[in-house]
Each structure stands twice: as C-alpha cells, then as structure tokens.
N, C-alpha and C positions, 0 to 999 in steps of 0.2 A: 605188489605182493603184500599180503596182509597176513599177520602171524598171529596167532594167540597163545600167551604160556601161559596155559591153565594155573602153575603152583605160583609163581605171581601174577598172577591175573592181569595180563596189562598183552598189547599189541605193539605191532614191532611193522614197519610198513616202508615202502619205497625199493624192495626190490622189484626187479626184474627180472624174468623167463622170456629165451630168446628161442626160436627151434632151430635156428644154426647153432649153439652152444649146448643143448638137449635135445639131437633128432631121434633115436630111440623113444624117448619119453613120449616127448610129443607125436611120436608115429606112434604109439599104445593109447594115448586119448580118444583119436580117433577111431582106433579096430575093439577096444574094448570098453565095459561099460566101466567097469574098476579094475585101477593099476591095485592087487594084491599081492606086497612081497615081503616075505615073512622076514627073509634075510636082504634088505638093502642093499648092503655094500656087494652082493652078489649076484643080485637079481640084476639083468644086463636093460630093464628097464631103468632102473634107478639105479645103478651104482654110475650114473654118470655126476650124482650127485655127492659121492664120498668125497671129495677131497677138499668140495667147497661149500657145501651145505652141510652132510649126514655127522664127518669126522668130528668139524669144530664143536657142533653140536649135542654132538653125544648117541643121535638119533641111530638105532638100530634096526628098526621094522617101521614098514610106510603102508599104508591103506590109501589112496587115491582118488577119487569119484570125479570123473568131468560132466561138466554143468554144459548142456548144449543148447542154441539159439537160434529161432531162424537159422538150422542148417551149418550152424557154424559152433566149434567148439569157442565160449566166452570166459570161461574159467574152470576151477577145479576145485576141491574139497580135499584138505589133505588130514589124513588124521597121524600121526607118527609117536613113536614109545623110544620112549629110550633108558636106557639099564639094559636088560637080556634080552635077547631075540622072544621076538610075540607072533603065536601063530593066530592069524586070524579067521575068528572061528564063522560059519555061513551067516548068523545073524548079524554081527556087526557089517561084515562084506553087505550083507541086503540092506540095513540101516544105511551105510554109505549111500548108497546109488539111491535108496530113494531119496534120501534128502536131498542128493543134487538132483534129480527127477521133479522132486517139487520145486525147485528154488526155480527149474526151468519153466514148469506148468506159471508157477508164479511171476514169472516172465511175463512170459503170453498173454498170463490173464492182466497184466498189467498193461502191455502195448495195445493189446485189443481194447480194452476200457478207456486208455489216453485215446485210442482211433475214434473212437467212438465218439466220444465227448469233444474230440477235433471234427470229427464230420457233421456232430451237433452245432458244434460253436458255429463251424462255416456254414453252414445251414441257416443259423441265425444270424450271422452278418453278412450271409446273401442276402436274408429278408431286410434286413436291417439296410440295407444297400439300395434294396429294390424300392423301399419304403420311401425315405430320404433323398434317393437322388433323383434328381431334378428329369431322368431320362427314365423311361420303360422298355420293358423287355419282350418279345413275343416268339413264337416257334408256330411252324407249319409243318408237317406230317409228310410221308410219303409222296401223298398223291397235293401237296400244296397247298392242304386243308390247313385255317389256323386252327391251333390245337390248344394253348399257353396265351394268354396274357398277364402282364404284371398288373398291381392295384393302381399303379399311375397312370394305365394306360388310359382309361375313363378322364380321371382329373387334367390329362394332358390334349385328348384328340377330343373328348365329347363326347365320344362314342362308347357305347356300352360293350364290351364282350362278347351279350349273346347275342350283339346282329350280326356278330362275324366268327363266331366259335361253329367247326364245321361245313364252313365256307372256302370257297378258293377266290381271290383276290379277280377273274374274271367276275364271280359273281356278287361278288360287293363292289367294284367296282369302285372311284374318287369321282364322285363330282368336279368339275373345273378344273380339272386337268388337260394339259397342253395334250392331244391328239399323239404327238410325235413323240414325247416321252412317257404316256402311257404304254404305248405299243411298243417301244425299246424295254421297258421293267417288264412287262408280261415275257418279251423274249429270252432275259434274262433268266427270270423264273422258270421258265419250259428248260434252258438248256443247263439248269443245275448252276450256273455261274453267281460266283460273289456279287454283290452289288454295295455301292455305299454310295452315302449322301445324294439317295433317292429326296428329291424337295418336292411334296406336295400337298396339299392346303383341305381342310377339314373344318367345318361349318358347326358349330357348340348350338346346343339349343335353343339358346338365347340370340342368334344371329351371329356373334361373333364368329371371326375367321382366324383360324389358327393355321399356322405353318409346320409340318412337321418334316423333320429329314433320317429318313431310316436306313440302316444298314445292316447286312446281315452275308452270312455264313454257309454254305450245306455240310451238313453232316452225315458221313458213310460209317456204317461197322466195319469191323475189321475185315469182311472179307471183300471192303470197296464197294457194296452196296448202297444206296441214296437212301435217306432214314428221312432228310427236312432241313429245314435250316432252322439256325438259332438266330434272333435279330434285334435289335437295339433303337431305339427312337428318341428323338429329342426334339423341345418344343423349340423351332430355330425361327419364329415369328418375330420375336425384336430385331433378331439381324436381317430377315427378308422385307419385312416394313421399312428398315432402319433403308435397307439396300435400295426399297423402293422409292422412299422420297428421298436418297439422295439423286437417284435417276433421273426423279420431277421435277431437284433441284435445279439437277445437271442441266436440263432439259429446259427450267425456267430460265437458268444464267445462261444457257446458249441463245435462247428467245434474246433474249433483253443485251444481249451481245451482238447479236447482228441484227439489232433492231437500232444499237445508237449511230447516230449522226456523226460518229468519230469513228476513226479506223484503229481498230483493236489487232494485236500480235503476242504471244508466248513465243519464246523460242529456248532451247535447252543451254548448255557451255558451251556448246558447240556451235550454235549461233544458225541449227536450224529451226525449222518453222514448226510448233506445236497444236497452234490454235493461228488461225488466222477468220475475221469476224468481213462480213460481204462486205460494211462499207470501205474498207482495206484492199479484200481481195478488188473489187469494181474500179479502185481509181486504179491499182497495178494491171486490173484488165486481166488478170487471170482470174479460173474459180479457185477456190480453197484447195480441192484436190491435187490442182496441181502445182503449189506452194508447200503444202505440209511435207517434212522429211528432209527439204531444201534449205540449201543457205541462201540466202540473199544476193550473192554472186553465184549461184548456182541458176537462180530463177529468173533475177533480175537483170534489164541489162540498164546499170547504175551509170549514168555519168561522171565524171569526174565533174565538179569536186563534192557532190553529192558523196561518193560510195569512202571517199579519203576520210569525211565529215561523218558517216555513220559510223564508222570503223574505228572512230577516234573518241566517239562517246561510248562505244560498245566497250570499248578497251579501259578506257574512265569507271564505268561504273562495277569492271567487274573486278578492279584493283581497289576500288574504293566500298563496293556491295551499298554504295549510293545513289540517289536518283540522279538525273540528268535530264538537263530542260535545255532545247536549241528551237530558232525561229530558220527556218529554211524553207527556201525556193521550189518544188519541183515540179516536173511536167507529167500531167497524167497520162494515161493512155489514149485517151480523148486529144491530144495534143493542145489542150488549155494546161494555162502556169498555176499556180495554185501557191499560195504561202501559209504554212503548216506549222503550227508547234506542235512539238516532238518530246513528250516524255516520255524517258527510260526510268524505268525502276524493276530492282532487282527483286527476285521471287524465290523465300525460304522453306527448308522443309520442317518440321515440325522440329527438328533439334538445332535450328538455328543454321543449315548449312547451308549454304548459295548454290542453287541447283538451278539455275534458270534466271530469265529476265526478260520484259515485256517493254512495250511500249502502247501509247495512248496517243494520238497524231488528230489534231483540232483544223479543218480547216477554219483561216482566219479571212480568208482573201477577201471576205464581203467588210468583215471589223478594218480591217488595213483601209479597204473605199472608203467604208464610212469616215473613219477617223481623219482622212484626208478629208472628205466634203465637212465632216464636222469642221476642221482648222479651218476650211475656208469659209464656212459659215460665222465664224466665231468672229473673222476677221472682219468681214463684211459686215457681222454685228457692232462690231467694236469702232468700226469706220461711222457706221451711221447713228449709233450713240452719240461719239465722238461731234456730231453734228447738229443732234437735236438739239432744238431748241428749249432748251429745259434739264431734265436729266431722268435716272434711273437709280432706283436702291435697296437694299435691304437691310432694316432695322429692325435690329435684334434687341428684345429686352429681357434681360438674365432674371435666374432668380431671385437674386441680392435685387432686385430693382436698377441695377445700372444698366446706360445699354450702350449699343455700339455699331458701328455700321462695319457688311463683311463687302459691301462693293457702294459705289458713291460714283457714278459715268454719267458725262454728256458736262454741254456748255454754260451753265449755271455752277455746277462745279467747281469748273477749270478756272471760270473768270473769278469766284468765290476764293479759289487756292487749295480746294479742302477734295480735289478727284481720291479714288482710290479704284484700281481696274479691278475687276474680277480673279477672287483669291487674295485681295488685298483689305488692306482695312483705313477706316479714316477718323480719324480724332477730334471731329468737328462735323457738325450737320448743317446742312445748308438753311434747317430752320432757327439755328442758332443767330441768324442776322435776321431775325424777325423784328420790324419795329416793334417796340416793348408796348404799346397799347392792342398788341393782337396775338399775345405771347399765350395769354390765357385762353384763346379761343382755340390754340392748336392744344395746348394741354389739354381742354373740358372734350374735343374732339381724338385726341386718342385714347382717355381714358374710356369715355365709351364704348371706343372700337376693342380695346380690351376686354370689356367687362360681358360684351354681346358676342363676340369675335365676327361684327360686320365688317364691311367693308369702312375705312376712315377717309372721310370727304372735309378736305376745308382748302380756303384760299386766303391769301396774306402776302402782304409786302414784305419785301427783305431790302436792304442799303446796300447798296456793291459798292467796289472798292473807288468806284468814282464820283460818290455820293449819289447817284441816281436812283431812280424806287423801281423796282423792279417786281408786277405783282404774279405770285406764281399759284399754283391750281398743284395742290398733292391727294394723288389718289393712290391707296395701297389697299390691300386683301392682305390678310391677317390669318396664321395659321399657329397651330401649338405643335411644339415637337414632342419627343417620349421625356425629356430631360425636363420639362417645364416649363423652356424658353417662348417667349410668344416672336413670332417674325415677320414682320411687313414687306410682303414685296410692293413696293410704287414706283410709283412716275412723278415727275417734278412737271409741271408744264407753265411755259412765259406765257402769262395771259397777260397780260402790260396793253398789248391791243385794243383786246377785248375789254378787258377794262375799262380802258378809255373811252371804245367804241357807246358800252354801255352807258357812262355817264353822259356822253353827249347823248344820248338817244333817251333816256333821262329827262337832261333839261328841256330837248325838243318837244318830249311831248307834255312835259309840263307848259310849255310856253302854248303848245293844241289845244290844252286844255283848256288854256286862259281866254287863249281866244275863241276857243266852241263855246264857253259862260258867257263871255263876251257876248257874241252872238245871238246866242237862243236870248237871254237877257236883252237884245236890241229888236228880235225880231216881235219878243213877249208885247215890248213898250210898243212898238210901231205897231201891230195888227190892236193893240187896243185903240191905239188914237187914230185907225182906220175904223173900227168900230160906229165911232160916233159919226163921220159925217156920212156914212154906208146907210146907218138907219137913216140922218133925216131923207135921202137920197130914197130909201124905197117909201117911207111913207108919204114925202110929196109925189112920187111916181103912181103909188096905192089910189091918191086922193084924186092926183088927174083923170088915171084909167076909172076910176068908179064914179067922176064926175060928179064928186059930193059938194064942189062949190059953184055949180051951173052946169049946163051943157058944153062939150069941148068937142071942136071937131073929128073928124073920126080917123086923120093923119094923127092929130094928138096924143090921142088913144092911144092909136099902133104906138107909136113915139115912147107914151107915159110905159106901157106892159114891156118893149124893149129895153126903156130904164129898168123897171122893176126885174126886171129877169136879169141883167148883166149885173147888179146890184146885189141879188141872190148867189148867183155865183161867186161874184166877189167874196162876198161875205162866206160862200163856203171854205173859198181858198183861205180865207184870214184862222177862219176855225180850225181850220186842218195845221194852216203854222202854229197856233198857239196850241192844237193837242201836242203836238211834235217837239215843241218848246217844251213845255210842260214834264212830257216822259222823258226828255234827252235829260231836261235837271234837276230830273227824280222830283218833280212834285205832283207827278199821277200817282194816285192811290189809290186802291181798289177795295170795296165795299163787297164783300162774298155772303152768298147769302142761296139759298136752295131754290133751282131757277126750273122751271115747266117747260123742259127742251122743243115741246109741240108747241107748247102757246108762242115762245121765242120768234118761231120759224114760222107760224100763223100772221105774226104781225108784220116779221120784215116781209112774207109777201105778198098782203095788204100796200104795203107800200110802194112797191117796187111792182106791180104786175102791170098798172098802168102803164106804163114807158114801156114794158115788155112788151104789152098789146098792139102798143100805139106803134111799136116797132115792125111790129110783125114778127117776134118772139115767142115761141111755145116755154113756156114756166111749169116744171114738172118738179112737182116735192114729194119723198116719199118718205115720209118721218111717223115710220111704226108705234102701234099702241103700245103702253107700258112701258116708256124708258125710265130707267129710274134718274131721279134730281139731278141736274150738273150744280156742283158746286160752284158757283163766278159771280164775278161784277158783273149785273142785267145790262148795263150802258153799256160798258167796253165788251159783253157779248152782242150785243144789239150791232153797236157799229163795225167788230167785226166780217160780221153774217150781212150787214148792209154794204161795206166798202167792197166784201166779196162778189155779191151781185149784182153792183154799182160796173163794177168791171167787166162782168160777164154781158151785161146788156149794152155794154160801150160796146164791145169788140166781137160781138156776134151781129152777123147779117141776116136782112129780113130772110125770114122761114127756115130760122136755125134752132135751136133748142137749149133750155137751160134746164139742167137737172140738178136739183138741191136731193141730198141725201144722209140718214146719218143711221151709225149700225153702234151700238154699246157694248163691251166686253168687261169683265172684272175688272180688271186695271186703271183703261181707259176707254171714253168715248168718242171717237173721229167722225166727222161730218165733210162732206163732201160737194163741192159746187164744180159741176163741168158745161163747159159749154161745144158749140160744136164752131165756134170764129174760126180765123184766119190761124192762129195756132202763133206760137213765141218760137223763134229762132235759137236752139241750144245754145251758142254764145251771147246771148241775151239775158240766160235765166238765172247765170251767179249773180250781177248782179241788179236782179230787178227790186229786191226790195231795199234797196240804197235807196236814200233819197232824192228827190229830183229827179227819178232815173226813168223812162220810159222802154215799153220792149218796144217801139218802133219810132225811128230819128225821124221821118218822116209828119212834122205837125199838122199837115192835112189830112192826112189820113187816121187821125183819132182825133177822141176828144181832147177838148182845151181841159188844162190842168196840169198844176207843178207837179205829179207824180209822185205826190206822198201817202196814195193811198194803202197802198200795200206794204211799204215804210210805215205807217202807223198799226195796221195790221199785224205786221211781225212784232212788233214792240209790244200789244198790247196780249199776242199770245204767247212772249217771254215773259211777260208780267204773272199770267198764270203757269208758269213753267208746263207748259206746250212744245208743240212742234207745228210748226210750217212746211208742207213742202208740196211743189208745183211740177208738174208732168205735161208736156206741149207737143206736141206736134204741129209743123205746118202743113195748113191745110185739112184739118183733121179736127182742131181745138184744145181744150185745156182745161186740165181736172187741177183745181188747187184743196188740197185737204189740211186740215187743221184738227189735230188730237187734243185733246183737256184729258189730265189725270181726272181721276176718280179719286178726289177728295172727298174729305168727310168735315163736318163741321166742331 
C-alpha cells in the first residue's frame, strides 16, 4: 500500500489489504465502480477501517475508485479528508473512477505494446535463429504440398524452393534413395504420423552430395482437423560420410583380418568370442558364427593342459591389463601338431578402462624345422670347417682404421692358435705370420680391394709353429655396411702343393726348353752340313743323267736321275727341318707387303698341275675377279698354298678332284683346298699338325716324308695371326681352310 499526505508531501508504503481482514470492502470493489462514503466510520463499506486505519488517522470521509485488469481487480485509488465529514459531490465521484479507468486503459495499452514488441522480438529471433542455425525449417499444407522454406534451406540441400514450393514430396521425389525407406516416409506422410531422423541424400549443383536428416510434426486446429506439418532439417553429411568410411574401414580391417596368416581373437571380460578372423576359425574347424557369443570352454573342446595354460594367461593379463606371450603345442582340427605363439594383449576404451582382450596366435611349426635343420646345418658347417684345409673369415675394418676379425674357422687357424667360431672374435690374423718380404703385397692388395670394393686375391707364405712354410691362397669379397665399416668375407686356402707342384713344373719346362733350343739348334747345324754334300750329290747325278762328260750307258742314266730324285727329296726334307727350326726359335720373319690373291694362286698352280695330271687328278680353282690385296709374306703365302696342295695330291686317288677356292669378306679372307682322298680318321685330326705326325701309321700307304708339312703350315699361319682348320671324312675327303685378317699396311 502506498499513501500520499498531500500537507507534507512525502508517501508512506508497505502496508497491506487482506479480503479476509476487509470482506465488506473488498466485496464493494468488485459490485461498484466507486466506494463513496461520505461518513466513514458508518458506512458498513468502510467502517471496517475505523479502528485501524480511519481513527488513528483522523480520516473522516473516503472516496475509493478500483483500478481493474485483465478481469481482475489490481488496485484502488483512494482519496480521504479529514477534519469534518465531506459530502462527495458527482464531479469528484466521476473524476475518481475515471482516473482509475485510465490508469486501467493505461494498462492495456502498456501489455498490449510489451505484446507486441515481445511478438516482434520473437519474430526476430526466430529469424535470427533460422538465419544462423546450422538447420532449416520447412512446412507442408493440408494436402502435403510444401508451403515454407527457411533461407538455409538452398545453402543446406542445393535445392531452390521453387522446384518444390506447391509440390507434394511424391512429386519431387529423392534421387538415390533406398526403395524401402522411400516408401516407409511417403507412408508416414499419407497417415499423418510424426516422423524423425528421416536420412536422405541430395546432389548440390556442383556434383556434391549432401546428407540431410529431417523431422517433423503434423499440426491439427483446435477442432483436431490435419492443417500440415512443421519440419526441421539438418545437414548430417559429416556424420553419414564420417559413418561411412568408418564401414569401409570396418570392412577394410575385416579384409586385412582374415586375410593374415595368423589367427586373430577379441573377446569381452567375460572371455567370450567377439571377432574371431578365418585363419583361427580354420585351425579350431569351426566358422566364426559358431564361436562368436561363446567362451572357449563353451566352443572348445580344450585339452588339458592346453585349457589350464589358457586360463592362467587369461587370468595374468587381466590382473595385470598386460600383454602375455606363451610358445604352446596344439592340435588342430586337421589332427596335425602345430606350435604356436600366443599373444594376449589387453583392449581399452577410450577412458582407459579394460573392457576386453585379444589374442594374435603365429604358427611357428615351419621356424621350430627350420631352426632345427638350421642347428644341424651349422653343425655340419662347423665340422667341416673344422677340417678344411685352410680356413674361413670375416675381416672387418672400422672407421678409426683398425680392424678385427668377427669369426676366424678351419685348420690354419687352429694349428696358428689364433681360431675364433662364429659370434666370436680373434686378436690375431692368420696374415699376421706372413714372412715379412710378402707383407707388403697383402697390404698393396687389400688396399686396392678397398678403394675398388673388388674382390681381394693374393697368395703368401706364413711360418707355423713348427718352423715350416706354409703357402696359403686368400680370397674374400668385400662389402660396406650403413656404419662405414668395410667387411671381407674369405677363405684361407693351403696351396703348399700347388705350389710346389708349380715350381717343379717350372723348372721342367724350363729344362724343355733347354733342350727344344738345344735341339732345333742341332738340327739347324746338321741339315746345313747335309746341305753341302746333297748338292755335290745332285749335280754329279745332273752331269751323269745329261751325259755332259761322254756317253753313259742307259742303266747309268736310270741310276744318275734315281740319284738326282732321292737327293731332291732329301734336300726337301733338310729345308722343311730348317723352316721348322727357324720358326720354333723365332728367327722366321715376315716381310708383308700387298699380294695379287689371283696371281698367288695362278703360280702355285702352274706348279703343282703337272703331278696332278700325271696323277690323274682333276685341279679346279675358282679365285673370283676383284679380290681386294691380302696383306702377307709372298713366300710364307706361296708355301702355304703349296704345302696345302702338295697334300692334297699325295692323298687323292687317280680320278679324284681337287678344288682350290677363296671368298673375301670385310674382316677377313678364307681360302679353301678340298680334295675328294681317302679322308682323315677324327682321332687323327687333333693332332695332325704336331710335328712328325702323319694321319696314316701305315708308311706304305702315303707318301715318304717326316710330316712337317702341315706343322710348318700352322706356324706360318700363326705368324700371320690366322686360323687353320681341317674337316675330313673317311672315304669322302678333306677341306682344309685357312682365314688371313684383312690387314692394312
């Protein structure tokens, strides 16, 4: 209550009016518009006021006006005199009430105005809502038509408003929509029912794909009639993307899960099966399906002490929330043995809590073989080390330059003192007892192999402990590591034998030597000093047959031209030893010079067609125009090309054929003599051009001669770095060909 005294102008506040303590009064607010009581303390409106308001007061006459509100009386107007009783006269009575009449209009006009301006605000922080927040909003009409979209609904789906303002949702229709939950939302829609976290996907013009998920509402008037629904949208493509490559994930770790070569398990606290991955399910012989949900004693039928063993690492790891590693036995379903490592490790949820634990199970069973065939590999390595004759090492040389051996095996070693096995080390090299005049030759020899990283080759004596020499052959291959270090693997090998073998083999054929100079040297001297009495020999033979010193009789004759002919031959055989002599002690030299391949071949068979003839020989040459020059010695070409078909007329029968031929190519020029004889026996033809050698033992059956003709042959077509080579058949005959490079002068 709020009081005003006008004569000291000040307010007076904090009482109270109850209508249990004034029901009179308060029952007169209500039925009239103003309490007018002229006399107070009489009026049975207000004299409930005398004794605790009116008396203390002084107040004797009350004018009253209530103020009403929305239907409610909210206060009152009081005007009160006090001194003598006041009649109140119509005007002040009207003055009352309207002023509490306005103060109510002013009410009104005030709630209505806050309404307003509350219905504006929320108006604009719906807009402000619809603007800003990340969802849109949309409404459909009676018949299902959209009617509303909000501004986001474009920036959210891609889609404009006016493709689907007017529209019912059959007829716009989702692209790439699942069949099954298209026709579940239209059914929805037909039956008036709510719908939420509708998810379906909407194509931006740009190609993107967007996810949306809507929900929404129907709305009835009051008298329960369907008006449409109000509905909500949000863009939920991060979390349907999100959801989908975790699927892809899901779906790659399931691939890659029962794709490895180890058997994969999840199981919960309770120690059933969550994931179990095929190569697991395959050795336990069940499929997955019928392991997941199961314990291991539910599924499995475990052996002791297999299930004791699981049971006991299960119980470890989940006291401790640490891994567990066992090597264990067991029998597949297949009924093979299999030995298995076994890790457990325990599986956390994102706040750290133990909600599970897995296992990764390796078979080993092939590593467990091996490792055994390895030991006994190793053994058997170590055994026959152990026995070579020599040794085995690996010398390391650090980056400081020093180095050191990491293994040092076999019998050089041992009898040395200085073995070290493998994984061991040795403090002395076996090249450390190198005699000191060959110290340098393994140094200058591994620094090379360093600096090339070839292969490092030398050999050297070493002292053993019983003064003996011992000479050894080291071969190693040379590698670099990531650290720097360079590392020889080799081999030590006792060549002491060989050694030996060499130097006698050595002196032997130096001693061949001595005596081949020897030789060609004796045979040089004696065919000269056959020389001389060979000539007087033919030309007193010459002088009888031509009967230049009288008549001789005609036995004589025969006699003198049998001298002269045995004398000629002689004298051949002397010339063919000293050509022979000559090239074996290199004092043939060759005079080259640009030779008329045609003319060559022209002359030797001018020479040689007689005896063909005389033989009853056909001599067929077929030496094309235009060969260009052969580069050679004219002689040692001549007697080639003569000693060739010197041969060929020896060893062909009358009415047999000799063919001389020659073809030039860039490189080189090959000429060819075949004839059609009796033909060379294949182990006859290595070695025919040996000296003295004949392709038939038989001396009656060829001609007389030491068999150096083709021995001089080969020599002198080494001399022109030539080839030689001869093709025979028996019975058939015998092509010998002989190539010359194509030199230049």
């Amino acid at each position: 209550m709020d009081l005003y005294e006008h004569e000291p102008h000040r307010h007076s506040e904090g009482g109270e009016l109850t209508a249990a303590d004034y029901p009179a009064y308060f029952a007169a607010m209500e039925e009239n518009r103003a309490i007018v009581a002229h006399d107070a303390h009489g009026d049975p409106r207000t004299s409930e006021f005398s004794e605790s308001y009116l008396t203390p007061l002084g107040i004797v006459s009350m004018l009253d006006a209530p103020i009403h509100f929305d239907g409610q009386t909210i206060g009152v107007i009081c005007h009160e005199h006090i001194g003598q009783a006041r009649h109140w006269n119509p005007s002040e009575i009207n003055y009352a009430s309207s002023l509490a009449d306005l103060i109510s209009h002013a009410l009104e006009a005030r709630d209505r105005k806050q309404a307003e301006e509350a219905l504006k605000e929320s108006e604009e922080r719906f807009k402000d809502y619809a603007r800003t927040s990340s969802d849109y909003f949309f409404e459909m009409d009676d018949n299902l038509r959209f009617s509303y979209f909000s501004d986001r609904f474009t920036e959210v789906s891609g889609v404009s408003p006016k493709e689907l303002l007017g529209k019912t949702r059959q007829e716009t229709g989702i692209p790439g929509l699942d069949d099954e939950d298209w026709q579940r939302h239209l059914a929805d829609l037909d039956a008036h029912r709510p719908f939420r976290n509708f998810i379906h996907p909407r194509t931006h013009p740009d190609g993107q794909v967007v996810y949306l998920s809507i929900s929404g509402v129907p709305v009835n008037d009051a008298d329960g009639s369907f008006m449409g629904y109000r509905c909500t949208g949000t863009d939920r493509t991060a979390e349907v993307v999100a959801r989908q490559a975790l699927e892809k994930s899901e779906e790659r770790f399931r691939t890659v899960v029962d794709n490895l070569p180890i058997g994969v398990n999840l199981k919960d606290l309770d120690g059933r099966f969550l994931l179990v991955n095929k190569q697991l399910a395959t050795w336990y012989g069940f499929a997955e399906k019928d392991l997941l949900g199961k314990t291991a004693a539910e599924a499995l039928d475990e052996p002791e002490p297999a299930k004791t063993t699981r049971l006991e690492s299960e119980s470890q790891l989940l006291e401790t929330g640490g891994a567990v590693t066992r090597e264990e036995e067991k029998q597949r379903a297949d009924g093979r043995s299999q030995v298995m490592i076994i890790n457990k490790f325990p599986v956390f949820d994102t706040e750290g809590n133990l909600i599970g634990f897995g296992s990764a199970s390796t078979d080993i069973t092939e590593l467990k073989r091996t490792e055994r065939e390895l030991k006994n590999a190793r053994e058997q390595l170590e055994n026959i080390i152990s026995n070579l004759p020599g040794g085995i090492f690996r010398r390391v040389r650090h980056t400081d330059g020093s180095e050191s051996l990491e293994y040092n095996m076999g019998q050089i070693p041992q009898a040395l003192g200085v073995e070290a096995q493998l994984g061991e080390s040795s403090p002395k090299f076996v090249s450390d007892f190198i005699l000191p005049e060959y110290r340098k030759i393994r140094e200058e020899a591994v620094r090379k192999s360093a600096e090339s990283m070839e292969p490092c080759v030398f050999e050297y004596p070493i002292r053993m402990p019983d003064d003996s020499i011992v000479w050894v052959q080291s071969v190693s291959v040379p590698h670099r590591r990531e650290n720097g270090e360079i590392v020889w693997d080799g081999l030590n090998l006792d060549i002491t034998d060989r050694v030996q073998a060499d130097e006698e083999r050595r002196l032997a054929q130096a001693q061949a030597e001595q005596a081949n100079q020897a030789k060609s040297e004796f045979l040089a001297v004696m065919s000269h000093d056959f020389r001389t009495p060979l000539n007087a020999i033919l030309g007193f033979a010459d002088i009888i047959s031509h009967q230049h010193f009288g008549p001789a009789s005609e036995k004589y004759q025969e006699y003198a031209e049998d001298i002269h002919s045995s004398g000629e031959h002689l004298l051949t055989l002397v010339n063919d030893i000293l050509d022979l002599s000559a090239i074996e002690a290199g004092k043939q030299s060759l005079v080259k010079e640009k030779l008329s391949t045609r003319e060559i071949f022209a002359e030797c068979e001018r020479i040689i067609e007689d005896k063909a003839r005389s033989n009853g020989i056909d001599l067929v040459t077929k030496v094309p125009k235009g060969l260009p020059p052969l580069y050679a010695d004219k002689r040692a070409f001549k007697q080639i090309l003569l000693n060739l078909l010197s041969n060929a007329v020896k060893f062909t029968p009358q009415g047999g054929r000799i063919t001389v031929s020659v073809k030039a190519s860039k490189k080189n020029t090959p000429l060819k003599v075949a004839d059609t004889g009796k033909g060379i026996p294949a182990d006859k033809l290595l070695g025919l051009t040996d000296p003295f050698t004949k392709g038939e033992h038989n001396p009656y059956l060829t001609e007389e001669g030491w068999g150096l003709g083709l021995t001089i042959t080969k020599s002198l077509v080494d001399l022109h770095d030539g080839k030689l080579d001869i093709k025979s058949k028996v019975g058939k005959g015998t092509t010998v060909t002989v190539t010359f490079p194509n030199e230049t002068p």
